[in-house]
C-alpha positions as CSV (number, residue, x, y, z in Angstrom):
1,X,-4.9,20.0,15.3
2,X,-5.8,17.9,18.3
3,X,-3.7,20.0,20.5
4,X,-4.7,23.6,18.9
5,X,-8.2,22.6,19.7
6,X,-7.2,21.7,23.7
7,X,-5.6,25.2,23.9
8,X,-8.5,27.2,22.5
9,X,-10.8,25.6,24.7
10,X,-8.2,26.6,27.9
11,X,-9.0,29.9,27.7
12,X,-12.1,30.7,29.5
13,X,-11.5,34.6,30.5
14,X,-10.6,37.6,28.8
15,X,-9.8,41.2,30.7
16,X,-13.0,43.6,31.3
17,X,-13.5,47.2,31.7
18,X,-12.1,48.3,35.3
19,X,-9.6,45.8,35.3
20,X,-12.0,43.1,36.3
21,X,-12.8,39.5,34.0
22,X,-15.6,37.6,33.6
23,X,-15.8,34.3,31.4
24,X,-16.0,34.4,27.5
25,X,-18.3,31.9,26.3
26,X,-16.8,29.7,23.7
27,X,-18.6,28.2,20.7
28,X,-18.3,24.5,21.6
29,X,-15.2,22.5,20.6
30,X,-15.4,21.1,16.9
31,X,-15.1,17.1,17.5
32,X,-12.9,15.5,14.5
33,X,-14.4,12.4,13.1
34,X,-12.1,10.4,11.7
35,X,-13.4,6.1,10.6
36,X,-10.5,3.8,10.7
37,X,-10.1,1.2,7.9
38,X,-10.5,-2.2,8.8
39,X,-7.1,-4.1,9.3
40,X,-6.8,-7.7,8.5
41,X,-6.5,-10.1,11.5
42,X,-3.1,-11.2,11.8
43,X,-2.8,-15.3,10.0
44,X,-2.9,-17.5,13.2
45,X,0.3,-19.7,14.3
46,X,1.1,-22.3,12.2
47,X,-0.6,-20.5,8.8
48,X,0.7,-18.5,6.0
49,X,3.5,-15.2,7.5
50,X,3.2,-17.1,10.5
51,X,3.5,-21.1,9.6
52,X,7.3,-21.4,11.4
53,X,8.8,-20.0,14.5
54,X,12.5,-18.5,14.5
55,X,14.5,-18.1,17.2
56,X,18.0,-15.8,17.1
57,X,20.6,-15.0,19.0
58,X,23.7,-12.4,18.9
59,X,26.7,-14.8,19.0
60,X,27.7,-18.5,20.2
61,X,26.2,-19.2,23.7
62,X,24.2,-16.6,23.8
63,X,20.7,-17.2,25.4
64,X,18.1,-17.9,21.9
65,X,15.3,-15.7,21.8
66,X,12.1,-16.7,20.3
67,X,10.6,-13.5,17.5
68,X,6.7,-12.9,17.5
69,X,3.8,-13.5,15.4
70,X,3.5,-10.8,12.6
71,X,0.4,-9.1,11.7
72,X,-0.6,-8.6,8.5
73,X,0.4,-4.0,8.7
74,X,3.9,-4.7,10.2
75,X,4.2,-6.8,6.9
76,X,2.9,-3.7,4.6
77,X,4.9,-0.9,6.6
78,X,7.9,-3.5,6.4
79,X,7.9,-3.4,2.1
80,X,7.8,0.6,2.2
81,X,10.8,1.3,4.6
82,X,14.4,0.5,4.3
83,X,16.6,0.2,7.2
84,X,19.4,-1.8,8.7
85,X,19.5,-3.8,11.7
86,X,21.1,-2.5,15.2
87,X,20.9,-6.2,17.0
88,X,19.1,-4.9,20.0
89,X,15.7,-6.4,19.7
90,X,13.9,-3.5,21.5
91,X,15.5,-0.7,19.8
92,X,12.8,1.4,17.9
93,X,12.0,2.0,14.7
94,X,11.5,5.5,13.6
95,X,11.2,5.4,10.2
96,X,8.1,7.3,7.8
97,X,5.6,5.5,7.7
98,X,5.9,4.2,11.5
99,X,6.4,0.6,11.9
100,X,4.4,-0.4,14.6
101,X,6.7,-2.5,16.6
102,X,10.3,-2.8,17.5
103,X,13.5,-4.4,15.8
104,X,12.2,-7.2,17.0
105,X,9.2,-7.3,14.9
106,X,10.9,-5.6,11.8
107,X,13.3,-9.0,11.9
108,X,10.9,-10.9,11.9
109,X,8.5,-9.4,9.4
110,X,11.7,-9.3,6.8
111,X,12.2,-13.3,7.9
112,X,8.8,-13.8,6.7
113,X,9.3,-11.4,3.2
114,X,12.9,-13.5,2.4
115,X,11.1,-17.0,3.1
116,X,8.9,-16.1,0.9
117,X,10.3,-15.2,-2.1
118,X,13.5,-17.1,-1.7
119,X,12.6,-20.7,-1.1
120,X,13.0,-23.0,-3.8
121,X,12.8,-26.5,-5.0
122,X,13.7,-28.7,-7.9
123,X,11.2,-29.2,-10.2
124,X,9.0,-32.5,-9.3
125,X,10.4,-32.9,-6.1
126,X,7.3,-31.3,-4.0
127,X,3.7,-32.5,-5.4
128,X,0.1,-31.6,-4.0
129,X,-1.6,-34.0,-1.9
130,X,-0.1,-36.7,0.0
131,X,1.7,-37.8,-3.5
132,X,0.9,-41.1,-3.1
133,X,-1.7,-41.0,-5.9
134,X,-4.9,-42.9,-4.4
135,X,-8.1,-42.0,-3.1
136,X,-6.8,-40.2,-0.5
137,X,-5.4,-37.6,-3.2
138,X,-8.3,-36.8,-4.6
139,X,-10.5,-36.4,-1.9
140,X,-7.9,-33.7,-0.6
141,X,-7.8,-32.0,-4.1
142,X,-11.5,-32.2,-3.8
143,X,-11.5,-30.8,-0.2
144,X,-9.2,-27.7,-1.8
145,X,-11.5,-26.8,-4.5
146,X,-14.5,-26.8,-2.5
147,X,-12.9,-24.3,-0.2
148,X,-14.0,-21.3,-1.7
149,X,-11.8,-22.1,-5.2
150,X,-8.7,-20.6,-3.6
151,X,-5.6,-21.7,-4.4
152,X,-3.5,-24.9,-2.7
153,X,-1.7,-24.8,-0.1
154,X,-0.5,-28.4,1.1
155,X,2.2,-30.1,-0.6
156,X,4.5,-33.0,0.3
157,X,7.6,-34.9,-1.0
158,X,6.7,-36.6,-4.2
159,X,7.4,-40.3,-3.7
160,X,8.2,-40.8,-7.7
161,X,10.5,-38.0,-7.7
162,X,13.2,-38.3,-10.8
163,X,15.9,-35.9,-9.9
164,X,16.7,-33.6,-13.0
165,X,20.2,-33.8,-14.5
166,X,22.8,-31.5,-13.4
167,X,22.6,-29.7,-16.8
168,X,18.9,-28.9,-16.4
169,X,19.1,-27.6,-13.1
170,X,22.2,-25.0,-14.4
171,X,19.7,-24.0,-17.2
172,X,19.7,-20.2,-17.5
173,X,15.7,-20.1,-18.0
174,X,15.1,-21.5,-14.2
175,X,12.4,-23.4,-16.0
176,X,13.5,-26.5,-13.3
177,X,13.2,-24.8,-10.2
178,X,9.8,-23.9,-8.5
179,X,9.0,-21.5,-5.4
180,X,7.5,-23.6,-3.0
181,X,6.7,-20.6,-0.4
182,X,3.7,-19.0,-0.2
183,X,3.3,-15.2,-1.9
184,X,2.2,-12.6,0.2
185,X,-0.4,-10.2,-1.3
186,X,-0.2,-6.8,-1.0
187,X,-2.7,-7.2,2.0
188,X,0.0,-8.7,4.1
189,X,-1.3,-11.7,4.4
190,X,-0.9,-15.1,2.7
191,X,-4.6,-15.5,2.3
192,X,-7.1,-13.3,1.2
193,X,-9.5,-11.3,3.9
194,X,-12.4,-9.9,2.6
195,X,-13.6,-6.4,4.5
196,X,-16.9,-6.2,3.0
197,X,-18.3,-9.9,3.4
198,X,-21.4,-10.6,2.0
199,X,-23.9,-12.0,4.7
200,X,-24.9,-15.8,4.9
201,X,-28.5,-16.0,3.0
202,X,-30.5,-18.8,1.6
203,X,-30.9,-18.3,-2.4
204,X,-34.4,-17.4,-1.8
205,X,-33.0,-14.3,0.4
206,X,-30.3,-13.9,-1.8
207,X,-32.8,-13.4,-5.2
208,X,-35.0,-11.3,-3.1
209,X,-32.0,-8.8,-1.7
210,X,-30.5,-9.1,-5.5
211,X,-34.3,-7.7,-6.8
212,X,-34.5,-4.9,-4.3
213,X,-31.4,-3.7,-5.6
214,X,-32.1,-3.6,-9.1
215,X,-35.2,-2.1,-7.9
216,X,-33.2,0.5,-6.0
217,X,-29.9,1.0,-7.7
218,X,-29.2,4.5,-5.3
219,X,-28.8,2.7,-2.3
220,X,-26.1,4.0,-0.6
221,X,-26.1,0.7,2.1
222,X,-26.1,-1.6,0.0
223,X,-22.7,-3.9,0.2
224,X,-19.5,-2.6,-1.2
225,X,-17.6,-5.6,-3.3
226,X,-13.8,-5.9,-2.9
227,X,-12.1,-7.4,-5.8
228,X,-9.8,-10.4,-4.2
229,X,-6.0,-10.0,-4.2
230,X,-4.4,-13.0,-5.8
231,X,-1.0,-14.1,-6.6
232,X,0.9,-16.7,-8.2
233,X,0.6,-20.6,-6.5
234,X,2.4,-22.5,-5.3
235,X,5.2,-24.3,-7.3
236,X,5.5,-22.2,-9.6
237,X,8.5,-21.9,-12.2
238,X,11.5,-19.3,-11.6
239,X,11.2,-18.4,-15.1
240,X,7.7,-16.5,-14.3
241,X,9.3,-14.2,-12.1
242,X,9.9,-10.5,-13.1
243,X,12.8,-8.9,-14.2
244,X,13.9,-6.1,-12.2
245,X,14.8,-3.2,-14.8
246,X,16.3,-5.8,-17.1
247,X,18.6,-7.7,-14.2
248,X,17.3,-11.2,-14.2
249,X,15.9,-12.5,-10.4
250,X,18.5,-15.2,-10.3
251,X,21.3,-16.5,-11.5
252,X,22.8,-20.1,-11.1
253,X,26.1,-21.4,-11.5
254,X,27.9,-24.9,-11.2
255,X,30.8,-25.8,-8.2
256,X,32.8,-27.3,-10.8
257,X,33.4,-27.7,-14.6
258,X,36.1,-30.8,-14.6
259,X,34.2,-33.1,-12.2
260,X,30.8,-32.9,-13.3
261,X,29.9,-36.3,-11.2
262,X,30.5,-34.2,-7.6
263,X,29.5,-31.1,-8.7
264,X,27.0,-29.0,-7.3
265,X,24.3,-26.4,-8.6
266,X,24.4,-23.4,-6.6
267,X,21.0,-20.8,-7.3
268,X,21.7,-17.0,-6.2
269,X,18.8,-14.5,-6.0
270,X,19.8,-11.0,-7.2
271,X,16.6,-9.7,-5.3
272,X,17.6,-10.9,-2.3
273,X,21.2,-10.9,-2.0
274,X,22.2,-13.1,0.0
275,X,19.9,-15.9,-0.5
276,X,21.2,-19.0,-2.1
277,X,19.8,-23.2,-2.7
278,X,22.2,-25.5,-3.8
279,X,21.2,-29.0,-4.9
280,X,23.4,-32.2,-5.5
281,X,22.1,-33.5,-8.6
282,X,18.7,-33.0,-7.8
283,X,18.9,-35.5,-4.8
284,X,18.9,-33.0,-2.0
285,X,18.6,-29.3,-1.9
286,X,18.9,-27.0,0.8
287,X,17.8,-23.1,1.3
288,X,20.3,-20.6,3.0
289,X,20.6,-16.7,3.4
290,X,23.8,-14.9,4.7
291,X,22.9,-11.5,4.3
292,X,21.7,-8.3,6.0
293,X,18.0,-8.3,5.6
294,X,17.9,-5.8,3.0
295,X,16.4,-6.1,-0.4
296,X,17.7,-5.1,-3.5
297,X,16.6,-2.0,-5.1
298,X,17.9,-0.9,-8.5
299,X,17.0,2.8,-7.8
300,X,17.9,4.6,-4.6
301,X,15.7,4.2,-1.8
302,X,13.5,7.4,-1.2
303,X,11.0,8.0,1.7
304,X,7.1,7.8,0.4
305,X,5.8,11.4,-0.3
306,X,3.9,12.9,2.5
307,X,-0.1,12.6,1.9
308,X,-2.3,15.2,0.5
309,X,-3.5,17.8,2.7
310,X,-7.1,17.4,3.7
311,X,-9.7,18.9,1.7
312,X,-11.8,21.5,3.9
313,X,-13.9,22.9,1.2
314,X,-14.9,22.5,-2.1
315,X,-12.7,25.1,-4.0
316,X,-15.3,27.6,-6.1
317,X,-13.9,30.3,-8.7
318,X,-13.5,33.0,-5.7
319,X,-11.0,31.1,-4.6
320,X,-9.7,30.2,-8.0
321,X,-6.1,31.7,-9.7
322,X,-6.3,33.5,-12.7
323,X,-3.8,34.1,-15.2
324,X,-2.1,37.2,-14.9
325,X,-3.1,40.2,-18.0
326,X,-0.3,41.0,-20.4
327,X,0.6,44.4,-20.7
328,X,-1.5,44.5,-24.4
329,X,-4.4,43.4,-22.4
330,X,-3.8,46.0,-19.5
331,X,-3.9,48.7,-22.2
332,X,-7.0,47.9,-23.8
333,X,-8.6,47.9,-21.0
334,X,-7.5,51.3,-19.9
335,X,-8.6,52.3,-23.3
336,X,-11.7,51.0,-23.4
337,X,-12.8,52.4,-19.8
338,X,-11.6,56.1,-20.7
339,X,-14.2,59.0,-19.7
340,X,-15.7,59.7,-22.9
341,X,-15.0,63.4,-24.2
342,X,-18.0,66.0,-23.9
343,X,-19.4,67.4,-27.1
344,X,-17.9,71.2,-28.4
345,X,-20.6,73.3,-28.8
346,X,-20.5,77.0,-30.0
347,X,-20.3,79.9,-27.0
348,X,-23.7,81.0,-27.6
349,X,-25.6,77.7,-27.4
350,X,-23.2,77.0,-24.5
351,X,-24.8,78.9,-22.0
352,X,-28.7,78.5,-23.3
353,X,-28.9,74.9,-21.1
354,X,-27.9,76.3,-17.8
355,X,-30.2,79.7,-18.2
356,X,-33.2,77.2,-19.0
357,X,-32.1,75.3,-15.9
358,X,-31.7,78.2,-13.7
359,X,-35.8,79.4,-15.0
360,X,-36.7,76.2,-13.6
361,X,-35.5,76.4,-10.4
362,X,-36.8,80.0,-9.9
363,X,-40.2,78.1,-11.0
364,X,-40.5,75.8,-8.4
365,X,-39.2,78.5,-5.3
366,X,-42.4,80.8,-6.7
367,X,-44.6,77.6,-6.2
């Protein structure tokens, strides 16, 4: 539309009379206003998508290469594509919608999606806090609540762990394993960012600002409120997650079934394949993914529908359809605007009208 506009405004002169031109003036050039959301400020280093740095390379002695910070739309675009992975870093990424970045980026951002839904603990092992159950404790738990009731986000190694028994861990429910990643909302973010925050006041402002609106409910200034994403927190049980179309999220298995003493409890997600914790006896546990950076879907991926076209006006009924007549309709209608028939009158009275007619005119020529 941009460029239709640029090419009206181009041309300036139109032929004349003799050959000759002289300028057209043009009505001036429509501007298009257009006001851009507000996007989230990317999680600084060290918190929530961006809490670890990861460094790849292509093959053994290859030089590492260290993959940027994400920001909170490379993580939304990254959950509405699906593509596969080239290996060059730089290559682009032409997908619907656009990802704004590279391959370099797009690894990065699925990194960050796997971490977070695939790392898992026994149950107990992580607690809040600094686990060692003194002062210190609850002064942090205190420090959490106060900070505007959101959710926790610290944990550490519990200190009193009691490793679960091998036949716990291979229990079908998951009910002894526990996410111990952060979830990412649906803002792309770990944390919540509010776009409409409500301005710093004293009470006594505040009950003054909260009568005025009361007083004048049609305010169209007055501050939107945003309802807060939320997700599940941290440690949570496996056995909350959602079934995908009836195929369970995971599925664990033991090593062996003769030597129960050496055996090891392996945990496969079916959401991510690829992504697998396997604990010895509940003593140690560690998180691994061998996979392509795909998730699964149980329907075939399709590309999101193009949006809806832009409303220019308001449609009225001249503008409106209407259902086409049936052929009854048509002939009732034809019927019912027939000339009506003129009346039969005998020859003699036939005539009388137009000789009274013809009097009159005479009449009038005489005057």
């Amino acid at each position: 539309m941009a460029v239709a506009l640029s090419n009206i405004a181009k041309q300036q002169q139109m032929p004349g009379e003799g050959g000759g031109k002289f300028p057209r003036p043009l009505p001036p050039v429509p501007v298009i206003q257009h006001e851009e959301l507000p996007e989230p400020p990317p999680e600084p280093a060290g918190v929530g998508v961006n809490k670890k740095v990861y460094y790849i390379c292509n093959g053994p002695g290859y030089p590492w290469i260290q993959l940027p910070d994400i920001t909170p739309k490379q993580v939304r675009v990254a959950r509405q594509i699906y593509k596969s992975f080239t290996g060059n870093l730089d290559e682009a990424i032409c997908t619907y919608p656009e990802f704004p970045g590279t391959e370099k980026e797009y690894l990065r951002s699925q990194i960050g999606r796997i971490s977070a839904g695939t790392h898992i603990s026994p149950l107990g092992y992580y607690t809040f806090g600094g686990g060692m159950g003194g002062e210190d404790d609850e002064e942090d738990e205190e420090a959490e609540e106060g900070a505007g009731g959101e959710s926790k986000t610290s944990f550490s190694v519990n200190p009193k762990y009691e490793p679960p028994q091998l036949k716990d861990l291979l229990d079908g429910s998951m009910s002894f394993w526990v996410h111990h990643g952060q979830y990412i909302l649906p803002q792309g973010r770990t944390s919540w960012w509010n776009p409409n925050p409500m301005p710093e006041v004293g009470d006594e402002e505040m009950d003054e600002e909260m009568g005025e609106e009361e007083e004048d409910q049609g305010d169209k200034a007055k501050i939107e409120r945003v309802e807060p994403e939320t997700g599940p927190p941290l440690l949570t049980p496996l056995s909350e997650d959602a079934t995908m179309e009836g195929i369970p999220p995971w599925s664990v298995r033991s090593t062996s079934n003769i030597m129960e003493n050496f055996a090891i409890a392996v945990v496969r997600s079916n959401l991510w394949p690829g992504a697998y914790c396997f604990s010895t006896q509940g003593k140690n546990f560690q998180n691994v993914y061998l996979g392509f950076g795909l998730k699964c879907l149980p329907q075939n991926y399709s590309l999101l529908p193009l949006p809806p076209v832009q409303q220019e006006y308001p449609p009225g009924p001249e503008i409106m359809e209407m259902m086409d007549p049936t052929g009854a309709e048509e002939e009732q209608w034809r019927i019912d605007h027939l000339p009506k028939p003129k009346p039969v009158l005998p020859e003699g009275e036939e005539a009388e009208p137009e000789e009274a007619e013809e009097e009159e005119e005479e009449d009038e020529d005489e005057d």
